[in-house]
N, C-alpha and C positions, 0 to 999 in steps of 0.2 A: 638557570639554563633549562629551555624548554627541553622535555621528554619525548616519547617514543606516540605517536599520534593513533590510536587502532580504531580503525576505519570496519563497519560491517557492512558489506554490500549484495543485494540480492543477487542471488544465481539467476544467467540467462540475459537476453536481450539489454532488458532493462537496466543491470548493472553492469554491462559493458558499456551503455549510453553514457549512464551517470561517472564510470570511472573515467573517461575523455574529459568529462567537462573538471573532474579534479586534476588531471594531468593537465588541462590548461592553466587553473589553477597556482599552480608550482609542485602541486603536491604529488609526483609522477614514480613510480615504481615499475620499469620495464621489465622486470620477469613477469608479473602479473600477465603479461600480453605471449607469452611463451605456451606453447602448445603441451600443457602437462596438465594431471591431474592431483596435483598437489591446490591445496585449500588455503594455505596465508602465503603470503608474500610483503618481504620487507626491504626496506629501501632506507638503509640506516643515515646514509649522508641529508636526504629528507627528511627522516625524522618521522615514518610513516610505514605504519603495517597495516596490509588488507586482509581479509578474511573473506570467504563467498559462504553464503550463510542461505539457507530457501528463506523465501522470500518473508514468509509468516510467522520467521524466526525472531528477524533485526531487531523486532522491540523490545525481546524479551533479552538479548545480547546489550543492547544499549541500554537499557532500564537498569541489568543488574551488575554495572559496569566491566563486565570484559568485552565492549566496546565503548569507545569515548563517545561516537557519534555512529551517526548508519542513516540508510536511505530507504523508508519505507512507503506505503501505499497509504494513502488517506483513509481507504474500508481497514486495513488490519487497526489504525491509532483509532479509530472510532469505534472499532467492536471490542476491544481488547480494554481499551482507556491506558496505557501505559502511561508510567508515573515518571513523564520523561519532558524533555522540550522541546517544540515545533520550531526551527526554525526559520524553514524557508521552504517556498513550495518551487519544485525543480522543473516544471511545466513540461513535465513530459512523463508516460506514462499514461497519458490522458482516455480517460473512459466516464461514468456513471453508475451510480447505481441506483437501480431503478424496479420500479414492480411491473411486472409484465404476465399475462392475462391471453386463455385462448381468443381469436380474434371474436370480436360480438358481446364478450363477458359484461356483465352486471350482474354489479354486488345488490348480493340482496341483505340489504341490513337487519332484518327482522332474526338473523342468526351468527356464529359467532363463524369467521372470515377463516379458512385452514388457507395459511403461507407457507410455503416449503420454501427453506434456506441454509444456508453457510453463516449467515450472520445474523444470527439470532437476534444479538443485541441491539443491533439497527435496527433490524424489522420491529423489535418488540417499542422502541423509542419513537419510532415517526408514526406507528400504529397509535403509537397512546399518545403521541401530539396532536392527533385528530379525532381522538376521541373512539378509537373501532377496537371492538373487542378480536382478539388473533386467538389462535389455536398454532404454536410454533410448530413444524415439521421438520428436525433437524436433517439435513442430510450432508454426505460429504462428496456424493459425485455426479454427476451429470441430473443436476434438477428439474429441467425443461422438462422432462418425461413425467414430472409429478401430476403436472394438469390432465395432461393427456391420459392418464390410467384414471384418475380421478383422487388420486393421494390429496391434493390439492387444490384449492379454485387457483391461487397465482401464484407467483414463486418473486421471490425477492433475491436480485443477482446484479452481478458485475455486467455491465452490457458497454462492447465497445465498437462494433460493427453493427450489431444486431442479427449478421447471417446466420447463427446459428436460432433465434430465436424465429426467423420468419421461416427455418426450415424443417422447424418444428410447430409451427401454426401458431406462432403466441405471437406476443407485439407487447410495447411497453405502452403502458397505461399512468404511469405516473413517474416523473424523476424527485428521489427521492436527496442526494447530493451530488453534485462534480468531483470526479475520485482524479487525483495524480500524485506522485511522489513525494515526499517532503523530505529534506534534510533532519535527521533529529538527533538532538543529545542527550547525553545522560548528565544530571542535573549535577552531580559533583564535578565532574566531567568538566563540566563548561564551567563552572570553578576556577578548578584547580588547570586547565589549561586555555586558560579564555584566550588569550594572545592568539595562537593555534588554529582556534577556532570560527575565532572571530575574524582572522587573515584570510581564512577557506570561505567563509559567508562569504565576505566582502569582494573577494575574486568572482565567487560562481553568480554573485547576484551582481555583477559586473558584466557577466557573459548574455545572464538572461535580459538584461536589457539592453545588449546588442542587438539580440533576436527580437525583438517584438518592434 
């Protein structure tokens, strides 16, 4: 007899998109939609508890199973490496991440490149794919200000409009991957309740290719 199904889903927008496309699914839990500040929500006759988790969390909820599965961003599984399963990319969510430069900039190679970023790990990865020596500049909040004081020559970031980058005089200069949602499990997880699992893929990636 399959078990109780714990779902981790980002706070915000995004994890209201993602939880419709489970409720078409079958996998539907109507308190979740109820205007409260309460964090899980369960739906025992489905067989299915949610949890709203920030968003930079889920992997680390899914990886260390007190979630079975969750819905994360392509930059957190790529900076992080969670030791977990892709299963499906949810085509939505959709952004870049990209390195982006005051307008005019050239690199001058003859020295080593300062990137100001969130994700170190990326930047330091596609940097040393090409061969350019970095100098990382971690930070956590509003980066785009790093060139303009001179903390930095570029910054490596999440770009999904670009309006904030051209209203701060920068522009993107290189895309560096296509960032959107993925479906992911935890690897016991998808184990020990494959059935479950493999029922919810099989819906949602049913839905996604209605839309396309």
């Amino acid at each position: 007899m399959d078990t109780m199904l714990n779902i981790a889903l980002p706070k915000g927008r995004l994890g209201e998109r993602v939880y419709d496309m489970f409720e078409r699914a079958g996998f539907f839990c109507p308190a979740i939609k109820e205007n409260s500040r309460k964090l899980i929500f369960e739906n025992t006759a489905a067989k299915v508890r949610y949890f709203w988790v920030k968003p930079s969390d889920v992997a680390i909820y899914v990886e260390r199973g007190a979630a079975d599965i969750g819905v994360a961003g392509k930059d957190i599984l790529l900076e992080y490496e969670p030791d977990i399963y892709e299963l499906l990319d949810l085509k939505t969510g959709i952004c870049r991440m990209a390195v982006a430069a005051p307008a005019g900039f050239r690199d001058d190679t003859a020295r080593t490149l300062r990137v100001a970023t969130k994700f170190a790990n990326i930047a330091q990865n596609y940097y040393a794919s090409v061969g350019r020596d970095i100098d990382i500049i971690h930070l956590n909040g509003s980066i785009e200000i790093a060139p303009i004081l001179g903390l930095s020559d570029v910054i490596v970031d999440i770009v999904e409009t670009g309006t904030t980058l051209k209203e701060n005089h920068l522009e993107v200069i290189e895309t560096i991957v296509p960032i959107s949602a993925r479906l992911v499990a935890n690897k016991s997880s998808y184990k020990f309740k494959y059935t479950q699992i493999a029922a919810l893929v099989r819906e949602i990636a049913l839905q996604l290719e209605e839309h396309t």
